[in-house]
C-alpha positions as CSV (number, residue, x, y, z in Angstrom):
1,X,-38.4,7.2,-34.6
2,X,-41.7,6.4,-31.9
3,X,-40.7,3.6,-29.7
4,X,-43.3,0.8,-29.9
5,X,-44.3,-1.6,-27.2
6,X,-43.2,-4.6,-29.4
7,X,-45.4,-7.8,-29.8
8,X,-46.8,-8.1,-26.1
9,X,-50.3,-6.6,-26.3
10,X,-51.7,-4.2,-24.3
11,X,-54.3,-6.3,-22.0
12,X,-51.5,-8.7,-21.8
13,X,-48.8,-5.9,-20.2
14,X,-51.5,-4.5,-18.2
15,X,-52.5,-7.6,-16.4
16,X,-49.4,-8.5,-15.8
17,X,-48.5,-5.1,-14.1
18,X,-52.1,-5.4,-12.3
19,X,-50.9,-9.2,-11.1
20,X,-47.4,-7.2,-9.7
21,X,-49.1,-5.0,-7.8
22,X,-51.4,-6.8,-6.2
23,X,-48.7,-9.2,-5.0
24,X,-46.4,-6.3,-4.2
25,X,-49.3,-5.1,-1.9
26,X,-49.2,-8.0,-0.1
27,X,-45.6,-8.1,0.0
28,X,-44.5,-4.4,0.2
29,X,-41.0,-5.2,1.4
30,X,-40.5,-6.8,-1.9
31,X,-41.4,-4.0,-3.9
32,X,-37.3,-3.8,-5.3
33,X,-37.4,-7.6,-5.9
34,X,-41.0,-8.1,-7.6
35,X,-40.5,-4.8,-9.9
36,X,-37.4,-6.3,-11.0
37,X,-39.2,-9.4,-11.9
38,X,-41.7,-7.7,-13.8
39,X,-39.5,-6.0,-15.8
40,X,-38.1,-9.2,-16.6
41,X,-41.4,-10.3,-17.6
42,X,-42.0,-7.5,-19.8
43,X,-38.6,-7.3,-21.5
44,X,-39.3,-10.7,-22.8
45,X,-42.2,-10.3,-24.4
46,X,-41.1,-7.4,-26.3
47,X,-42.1,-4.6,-24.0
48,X,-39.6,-1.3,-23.9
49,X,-41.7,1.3,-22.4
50,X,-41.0,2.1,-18.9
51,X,-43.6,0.6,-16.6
52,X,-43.8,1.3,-12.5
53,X,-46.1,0.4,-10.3
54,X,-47.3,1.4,-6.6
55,X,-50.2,0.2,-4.4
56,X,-52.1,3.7,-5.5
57,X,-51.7,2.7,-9.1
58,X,-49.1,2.7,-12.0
59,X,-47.2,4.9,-14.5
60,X,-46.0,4.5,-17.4
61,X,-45.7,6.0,-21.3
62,X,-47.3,3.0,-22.6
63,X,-50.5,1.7,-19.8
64,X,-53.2,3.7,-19.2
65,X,-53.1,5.2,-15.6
66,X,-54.9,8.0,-14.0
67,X,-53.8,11.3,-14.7
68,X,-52.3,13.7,-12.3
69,X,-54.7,15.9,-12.9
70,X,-57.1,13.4,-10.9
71,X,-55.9,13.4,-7.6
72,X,-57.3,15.8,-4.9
73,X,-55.7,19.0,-5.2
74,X,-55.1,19.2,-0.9
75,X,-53.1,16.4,-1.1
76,X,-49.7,16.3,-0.2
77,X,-47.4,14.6,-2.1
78,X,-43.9,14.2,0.1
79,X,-43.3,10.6,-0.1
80,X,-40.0,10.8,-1.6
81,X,-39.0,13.2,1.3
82,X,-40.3,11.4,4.0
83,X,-38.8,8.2,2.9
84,X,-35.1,9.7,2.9
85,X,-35.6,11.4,5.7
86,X,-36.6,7.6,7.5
87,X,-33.6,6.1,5.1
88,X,-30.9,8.3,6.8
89,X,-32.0,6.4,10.2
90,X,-33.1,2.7,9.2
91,X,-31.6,3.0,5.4
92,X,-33.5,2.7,2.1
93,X,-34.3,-1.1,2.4
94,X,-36.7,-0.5,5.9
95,X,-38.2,2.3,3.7
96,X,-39.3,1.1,0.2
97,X,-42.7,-0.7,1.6
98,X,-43.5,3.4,3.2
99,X,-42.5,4.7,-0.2
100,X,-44.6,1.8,-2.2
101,X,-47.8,2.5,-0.4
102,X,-47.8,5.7,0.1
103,X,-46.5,7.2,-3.6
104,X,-48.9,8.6,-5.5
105,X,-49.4,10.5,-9.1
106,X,-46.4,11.8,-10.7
107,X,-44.6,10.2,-7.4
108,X,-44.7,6.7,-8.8
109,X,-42.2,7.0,-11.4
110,X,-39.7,8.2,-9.1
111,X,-40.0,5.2,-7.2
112,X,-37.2,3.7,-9.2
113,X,-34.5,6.0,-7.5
114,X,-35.3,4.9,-4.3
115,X,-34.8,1.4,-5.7
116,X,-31.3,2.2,-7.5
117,X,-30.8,3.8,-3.9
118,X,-31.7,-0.1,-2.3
119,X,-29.4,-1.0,-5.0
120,X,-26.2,0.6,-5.0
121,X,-24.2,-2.3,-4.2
122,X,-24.9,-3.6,-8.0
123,X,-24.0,-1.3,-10.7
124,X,-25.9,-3.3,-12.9
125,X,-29.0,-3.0,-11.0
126,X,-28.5,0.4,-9.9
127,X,-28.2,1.6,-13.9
128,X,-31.1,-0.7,-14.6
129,X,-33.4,1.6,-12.2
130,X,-31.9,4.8,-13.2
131,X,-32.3,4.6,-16.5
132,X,-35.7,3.5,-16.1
133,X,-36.8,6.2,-14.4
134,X,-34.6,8.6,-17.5
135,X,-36.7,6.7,-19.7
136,X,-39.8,9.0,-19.0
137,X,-38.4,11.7,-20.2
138,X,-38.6,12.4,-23.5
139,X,-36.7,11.8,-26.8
140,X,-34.2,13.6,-28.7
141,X,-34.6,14.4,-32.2
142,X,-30.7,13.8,-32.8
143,X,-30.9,10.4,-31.2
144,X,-31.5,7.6,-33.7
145,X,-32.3,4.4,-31.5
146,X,-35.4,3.4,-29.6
147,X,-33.8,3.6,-26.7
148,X,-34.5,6.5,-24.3
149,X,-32.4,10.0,-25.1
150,X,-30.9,10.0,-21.4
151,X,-29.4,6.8,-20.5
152,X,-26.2,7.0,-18.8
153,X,-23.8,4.7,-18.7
154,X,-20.8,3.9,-16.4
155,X,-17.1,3.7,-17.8
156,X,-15.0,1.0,-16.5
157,X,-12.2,1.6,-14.3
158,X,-10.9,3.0,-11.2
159,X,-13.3,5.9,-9.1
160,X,-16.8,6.8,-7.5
161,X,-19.6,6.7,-9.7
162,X,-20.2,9.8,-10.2
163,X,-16.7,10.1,-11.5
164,X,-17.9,7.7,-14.3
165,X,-20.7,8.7,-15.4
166,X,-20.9,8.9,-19.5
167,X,-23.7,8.8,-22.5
168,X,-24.8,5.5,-22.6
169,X,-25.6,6.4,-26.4
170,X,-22.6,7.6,-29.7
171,X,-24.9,10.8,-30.8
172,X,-24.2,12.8,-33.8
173,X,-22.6,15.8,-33.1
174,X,-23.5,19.5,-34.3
175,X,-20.7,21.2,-36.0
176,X,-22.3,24.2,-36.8
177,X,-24.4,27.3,-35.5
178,X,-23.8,29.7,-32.7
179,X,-20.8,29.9,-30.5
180,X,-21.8,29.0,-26.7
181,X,-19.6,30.2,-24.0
182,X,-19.9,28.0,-21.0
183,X,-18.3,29.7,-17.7
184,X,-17.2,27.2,-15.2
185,X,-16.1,28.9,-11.4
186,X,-13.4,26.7,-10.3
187,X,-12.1,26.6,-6.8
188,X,-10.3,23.8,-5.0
189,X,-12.2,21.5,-7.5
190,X,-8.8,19.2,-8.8
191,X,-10.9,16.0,-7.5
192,X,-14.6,16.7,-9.5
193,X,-12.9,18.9,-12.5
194,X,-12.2,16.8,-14.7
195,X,-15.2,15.4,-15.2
196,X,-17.0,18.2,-15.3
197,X,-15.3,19.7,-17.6
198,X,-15.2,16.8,-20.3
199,X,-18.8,16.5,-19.3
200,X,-19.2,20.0,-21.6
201,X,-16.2,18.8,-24.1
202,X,-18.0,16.1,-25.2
203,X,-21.5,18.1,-26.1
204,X,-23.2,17.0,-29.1
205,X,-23.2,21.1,-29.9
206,X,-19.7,21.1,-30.3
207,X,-19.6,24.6,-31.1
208,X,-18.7,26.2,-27.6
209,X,-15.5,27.4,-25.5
210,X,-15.4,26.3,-21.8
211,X,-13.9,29.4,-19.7
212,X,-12.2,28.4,-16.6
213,X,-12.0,30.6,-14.1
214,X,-9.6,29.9,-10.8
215,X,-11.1,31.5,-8.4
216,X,-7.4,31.1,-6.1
217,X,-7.1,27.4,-5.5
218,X,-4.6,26.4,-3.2
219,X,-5.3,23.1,-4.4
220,X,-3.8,21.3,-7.5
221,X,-6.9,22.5,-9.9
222,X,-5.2,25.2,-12.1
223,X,-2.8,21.9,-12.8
224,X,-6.5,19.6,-13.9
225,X,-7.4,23.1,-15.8
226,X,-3.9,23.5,-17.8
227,X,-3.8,19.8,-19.2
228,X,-7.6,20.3,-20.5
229,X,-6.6,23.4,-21.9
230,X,-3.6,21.7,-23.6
231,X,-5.9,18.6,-25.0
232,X,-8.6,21.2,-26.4
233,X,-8.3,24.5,-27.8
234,X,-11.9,25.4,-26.9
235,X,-10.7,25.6,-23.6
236,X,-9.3,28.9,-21.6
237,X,-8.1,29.4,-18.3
238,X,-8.4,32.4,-16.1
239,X,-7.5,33.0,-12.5
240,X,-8.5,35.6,-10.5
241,X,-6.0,37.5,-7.9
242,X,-8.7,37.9,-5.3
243,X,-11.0,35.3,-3.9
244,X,-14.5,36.4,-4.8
245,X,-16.9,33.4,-5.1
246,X,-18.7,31.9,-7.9
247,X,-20.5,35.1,-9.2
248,X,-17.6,37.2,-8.9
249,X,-16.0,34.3,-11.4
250,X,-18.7,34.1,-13.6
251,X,-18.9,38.0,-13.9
252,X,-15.1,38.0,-15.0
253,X,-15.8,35.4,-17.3
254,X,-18.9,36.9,-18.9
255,X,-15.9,39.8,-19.6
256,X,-13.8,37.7,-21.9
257,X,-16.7,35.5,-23.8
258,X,-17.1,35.5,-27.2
259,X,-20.8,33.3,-28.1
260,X,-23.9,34.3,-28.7
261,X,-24.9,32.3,-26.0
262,X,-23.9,32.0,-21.9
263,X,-24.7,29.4,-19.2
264,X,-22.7,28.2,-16.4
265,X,-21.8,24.8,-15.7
266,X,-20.5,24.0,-11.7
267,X,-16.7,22.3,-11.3
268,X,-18.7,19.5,-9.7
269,X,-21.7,18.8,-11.9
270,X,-22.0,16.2,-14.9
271,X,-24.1,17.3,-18.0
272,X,-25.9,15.0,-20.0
273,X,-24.1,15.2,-23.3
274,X,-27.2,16.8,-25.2
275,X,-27.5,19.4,-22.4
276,X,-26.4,22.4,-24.9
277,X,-28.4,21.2,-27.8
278,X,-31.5,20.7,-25.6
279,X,-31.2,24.0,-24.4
280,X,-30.5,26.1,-27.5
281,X,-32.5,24.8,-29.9
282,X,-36.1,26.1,-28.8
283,X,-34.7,29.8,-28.3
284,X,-33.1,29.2,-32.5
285,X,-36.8,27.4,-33.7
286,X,-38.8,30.6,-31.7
287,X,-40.1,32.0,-34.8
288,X,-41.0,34.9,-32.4
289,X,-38.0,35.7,-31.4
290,X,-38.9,36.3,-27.5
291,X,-37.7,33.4,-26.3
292,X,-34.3,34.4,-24.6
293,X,-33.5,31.6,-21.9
294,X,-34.3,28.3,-21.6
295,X,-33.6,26.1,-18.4
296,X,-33.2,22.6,-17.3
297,X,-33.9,20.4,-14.4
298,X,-31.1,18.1,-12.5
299,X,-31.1,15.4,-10.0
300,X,-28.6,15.4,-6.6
301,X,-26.8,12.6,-6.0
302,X,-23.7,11.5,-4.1
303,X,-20.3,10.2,-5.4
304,X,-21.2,6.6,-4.7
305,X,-24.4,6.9,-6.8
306,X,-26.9,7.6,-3.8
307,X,-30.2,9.9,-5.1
308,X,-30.5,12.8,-2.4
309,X,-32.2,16.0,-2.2
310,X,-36.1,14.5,-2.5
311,X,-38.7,17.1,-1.8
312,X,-42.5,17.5,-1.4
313,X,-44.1,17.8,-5.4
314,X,-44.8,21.7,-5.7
315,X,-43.4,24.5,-8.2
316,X,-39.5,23.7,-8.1
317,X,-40.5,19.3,-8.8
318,X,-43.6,18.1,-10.4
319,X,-42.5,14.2,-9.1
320,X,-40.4,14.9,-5.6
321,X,-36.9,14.4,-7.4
322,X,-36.1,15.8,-10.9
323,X,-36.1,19.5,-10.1
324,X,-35.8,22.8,-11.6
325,X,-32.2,23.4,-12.2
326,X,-31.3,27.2,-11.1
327,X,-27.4,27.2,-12.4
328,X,-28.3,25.8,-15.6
329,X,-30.1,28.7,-17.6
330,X,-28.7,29.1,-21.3
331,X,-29.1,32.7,-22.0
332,X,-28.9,34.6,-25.0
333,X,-25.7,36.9,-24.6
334,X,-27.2,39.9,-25.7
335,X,-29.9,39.7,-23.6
336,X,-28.4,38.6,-20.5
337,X,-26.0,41.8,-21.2
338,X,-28.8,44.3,-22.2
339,X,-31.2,43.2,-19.9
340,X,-29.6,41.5,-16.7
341,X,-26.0,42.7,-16.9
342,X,-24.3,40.8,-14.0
343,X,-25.1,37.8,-11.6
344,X,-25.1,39.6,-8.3
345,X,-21.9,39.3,-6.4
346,X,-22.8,37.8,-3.3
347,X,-21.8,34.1,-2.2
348,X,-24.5,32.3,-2.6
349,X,-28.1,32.4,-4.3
350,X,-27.9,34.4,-6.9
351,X,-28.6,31.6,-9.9
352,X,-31.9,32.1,-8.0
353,X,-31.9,35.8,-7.8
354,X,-31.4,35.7,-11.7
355,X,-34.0,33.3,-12.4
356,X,-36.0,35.0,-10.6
357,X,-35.8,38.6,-11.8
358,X,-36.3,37.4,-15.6
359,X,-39.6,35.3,-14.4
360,X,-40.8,38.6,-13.1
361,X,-40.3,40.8,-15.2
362,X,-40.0,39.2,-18.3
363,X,-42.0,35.9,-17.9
364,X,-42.4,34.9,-21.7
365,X,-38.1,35.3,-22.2
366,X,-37.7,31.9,-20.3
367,X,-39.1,28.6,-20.8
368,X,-38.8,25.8,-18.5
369,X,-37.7,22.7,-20.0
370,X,-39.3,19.2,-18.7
371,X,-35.7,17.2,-19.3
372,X,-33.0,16.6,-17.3
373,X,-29.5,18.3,-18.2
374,X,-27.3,17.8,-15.6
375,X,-26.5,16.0,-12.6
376,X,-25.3,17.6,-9.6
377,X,-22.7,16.1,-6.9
378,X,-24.1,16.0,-3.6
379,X,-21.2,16.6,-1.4
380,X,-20.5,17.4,2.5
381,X,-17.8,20.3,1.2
382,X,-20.6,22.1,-0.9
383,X,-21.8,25.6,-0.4
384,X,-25.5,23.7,-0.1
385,X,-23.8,21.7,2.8
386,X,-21.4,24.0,4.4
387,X,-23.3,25.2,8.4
388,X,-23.4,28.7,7.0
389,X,-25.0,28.7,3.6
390,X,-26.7,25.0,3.7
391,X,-30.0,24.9,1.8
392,X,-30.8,20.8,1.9
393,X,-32.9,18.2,4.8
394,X,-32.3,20.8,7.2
395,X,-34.0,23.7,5.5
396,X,-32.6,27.2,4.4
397,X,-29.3,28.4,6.2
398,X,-30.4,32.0,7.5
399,X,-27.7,33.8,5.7
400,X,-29.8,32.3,2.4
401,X,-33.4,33.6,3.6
402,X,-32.0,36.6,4.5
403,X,-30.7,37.5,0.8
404,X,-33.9,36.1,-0.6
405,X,-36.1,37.9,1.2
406,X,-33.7,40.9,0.2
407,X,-34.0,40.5,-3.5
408,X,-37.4,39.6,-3.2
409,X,-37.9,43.1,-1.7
410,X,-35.4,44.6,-4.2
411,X,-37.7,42.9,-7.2
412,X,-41.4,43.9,-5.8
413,X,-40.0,47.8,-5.8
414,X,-39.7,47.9,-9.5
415,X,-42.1,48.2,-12.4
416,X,-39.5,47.1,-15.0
417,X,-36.5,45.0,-14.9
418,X,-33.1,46.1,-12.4
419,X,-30.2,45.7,-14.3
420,X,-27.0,45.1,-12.3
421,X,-23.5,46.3,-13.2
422,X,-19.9,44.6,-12.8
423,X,-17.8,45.7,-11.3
424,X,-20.7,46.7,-8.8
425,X,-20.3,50.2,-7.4
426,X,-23.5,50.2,-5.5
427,X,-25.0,47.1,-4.8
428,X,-28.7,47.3,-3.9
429,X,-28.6,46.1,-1.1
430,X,-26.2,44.3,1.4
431,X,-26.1,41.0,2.2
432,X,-23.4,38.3,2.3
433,X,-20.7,40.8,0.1
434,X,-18.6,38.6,-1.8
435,X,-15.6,41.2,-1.4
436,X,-16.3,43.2,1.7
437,X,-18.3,46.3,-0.5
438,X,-15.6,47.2,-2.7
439,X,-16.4,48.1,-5.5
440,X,-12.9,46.7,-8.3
441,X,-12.4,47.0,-11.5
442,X,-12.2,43.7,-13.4
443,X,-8.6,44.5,-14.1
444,X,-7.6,43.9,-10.3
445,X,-9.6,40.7,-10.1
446,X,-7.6,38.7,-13.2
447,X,-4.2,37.6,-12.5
448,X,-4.0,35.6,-15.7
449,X,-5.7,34.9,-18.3
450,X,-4.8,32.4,-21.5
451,X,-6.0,30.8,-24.3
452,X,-7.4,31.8,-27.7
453,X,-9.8,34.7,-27.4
């Protein structure tokens, strides 16, 4: 089903839009309060496209607007960046009249998480601008509304936001097809776990098993992990008798998974509950059958609903927020165990690495998808915030550069595609070892492992 404007016509939307902005020029420290209005406007005459405006023009599905392609292809666009940057020192409200004169292109959409940013102390208002920026994004075939796929909703209760986060939508689920193993690294993750892990639960592809692996908590997680476990048999738990990292954890994981399918799914990020679906279903339609991995793109954002992480438009995000998602690539088992054979087992970097090596040397395997599947926490205990391996406002830790420029090296020496090995006996080169250079055999790594296999 196409959504449809509704009975307001065209020249009728558009002038009031035009009427908006012009006033919202004047008034640029409005910009939060007259968008709201025009929405307002809209919404009662019938209107249910998104529609956002900024002094350099509008966008929306529904107006006509220039096209990106029109603007000047020296310009920089960084106004998202810039205005957090200014936020973290005079706070969002000083910087919405910057951001609303200076956005431009594929910027102005994005406007609408700086204002769910000005309005965090409203839930209502905060979801209102959220979902309006979602609302660009396109439709799912399995949703049957005319509302937008990827509306989230907020359940009620005790917690941070991000903590609630749900579907805003009752989707129809998919009971059969492939089996997808989702590997989720745990460690000292008994406060975000939960929801994570129900975030994959309740797919629409309900055809997966959700491997938890324990990568020695010395927090109560393994406790969050065995009552999931105990509520849903797709779940299995194990726990690994030497701290490794993430890609040590996902390498024993990859051991004991039994889909025809693999992706990875952080103890501290939510997945939009057609994430899997999304994901799978252009590698199953390729009538080509060279389409082997498919990725997403996320947004960062903090427990109490704060939108973080903007960046300059380039490559990695085409509007200066929604981004390409390196963690989230759904790859086809065989494949990834043919072709790739391991994440490298270092402690950070290597979704990247990964990415990376099958865009080299195997470009038309992976396809970028333009939709968001998952949301990721934005925390001050993350590896992307810790002073050693931070990659965020303050640039690339050094220990990160390093191994890039490592692998970029290791890549540019190869005519076909480097497989890696687990358990690594030689790695290729060495850079941030996850377990000092020794090389173990999986067997040493697992302490216990249960659940159905």
């Amino acid at each position: 089903m196409v959504i449809r404007p509704g009975p307001v016509s065209l020249p009728e939307a558009t002038a009031l839009t035009e009427l908006a902005r012009v006033r919202t020029s004047r008034e640029p420290d409005r910009a939060l309060l007259h968008a709201n209005e025009l929405d307002i406007q809209l919404a009662a005459r019938g209107w249910t496209l998104p529609v956002t405006y900024g002094a350099n023009g509008i966008s929306s599905t529904g107006l006509p607007h220039p096209r990106t392609s029109d603007l000047s292809p020296d310009l920089v666009l960084a106004t998202l960046a810039r205005a957090e940057a200014d936020a973290s020192k005079e706070g969002y409200g000083a910087t919405l009249a910057f951001a609303f004169r200076s956005a431009q292109g594929p910027e102005i959409k994005a406007l609408n998480l700086l204002y769910a940013n000005c309005a965090t102390a409203s839930e209502s208002l905060w979801l209102k601008f959220f979902n309006k920026y979602l609302a660009y994004f396109g439709k799912n075939e399995e949703h049957d509304s005319d509302s937008a796929p990827y509306s989230i909703g907020l359940s009620h209760g005790v917690g941070d936001r991000f903590s609630r986060l749900r579907g805003a939508h009752a989707y129809a689920g998919v009971n059969s097809g492939p089996i997808i193993s989702v590997l989720m690294p745990v460690r000292n993750a008994a406060a975000t776990l939960k929801a994570a892990a129900e975030s994959i639960l309740n797919q629409t592809w309900r055809r997966l098993e959700l491997i938890l692996i324990d990568d020695c908590s010395n927090d109560p997680s393994m406790e969050v992990a065995e009552k999931l476990a105990a509520h849903d048999a797709r779940v299995r738990l194990v726990q690994l008798n030497t701290p490794g990292g993430p890609y040590i954890a996902k390498n024993v994981g990859l051991q004991s998974a039994t889909g025809d399918f693999i992706t990875v799914h952080d103890a501290d990020d939510w997945a939009f509950p057609t994430r899997l679906a999304d994901q799978i279903r252009p590698i199953l339609d390729d009538r080509s059958a060279t389409l082997k991995v498919t990725m997403g793109k996320s947004l960062r954002m903090t427990a109490s609903g704060l939108f973080t992480r903007f960046q300059p438009v380039g490559w990695v995000t085409s509007d200066g927020a929604m981004r390409w998602c390196f963690p989230s690539p759904l790859f086809e088992r065989r494949f990834f165990l043919e072709k790739l054979g391991a994440w490298d087992s270092v402690r950070v970097g290597a979704d990247t690495e990964i990415v990376q090596r099958v865009r080299r040397f195997a470009a038309q395997t992976i396809r970028v998808l333009d939709i968001p599947v998952m949301l990721q926490l934005d925390s001050e205990g993350s590896l992307t915030r810790h002073p050693d391996t931070y990659n965020d406002d303050r640039g690339e830790a050094p220990a990160r550069e390093h191994y890039r420029q490592q692998w970029q090296r290791w890549h540019a020496t190869h005519a076909e595609m480097p497989r890696f090995t687990f358990p690594l006996v030689q790695r290729p080169f060495d850079v941030m070892p996850a377990l000092q250079g020794h090389a173990l055999d999986v067997a040493d790594l697992v302490r216990v492992t249960r659940g159905n296999r």
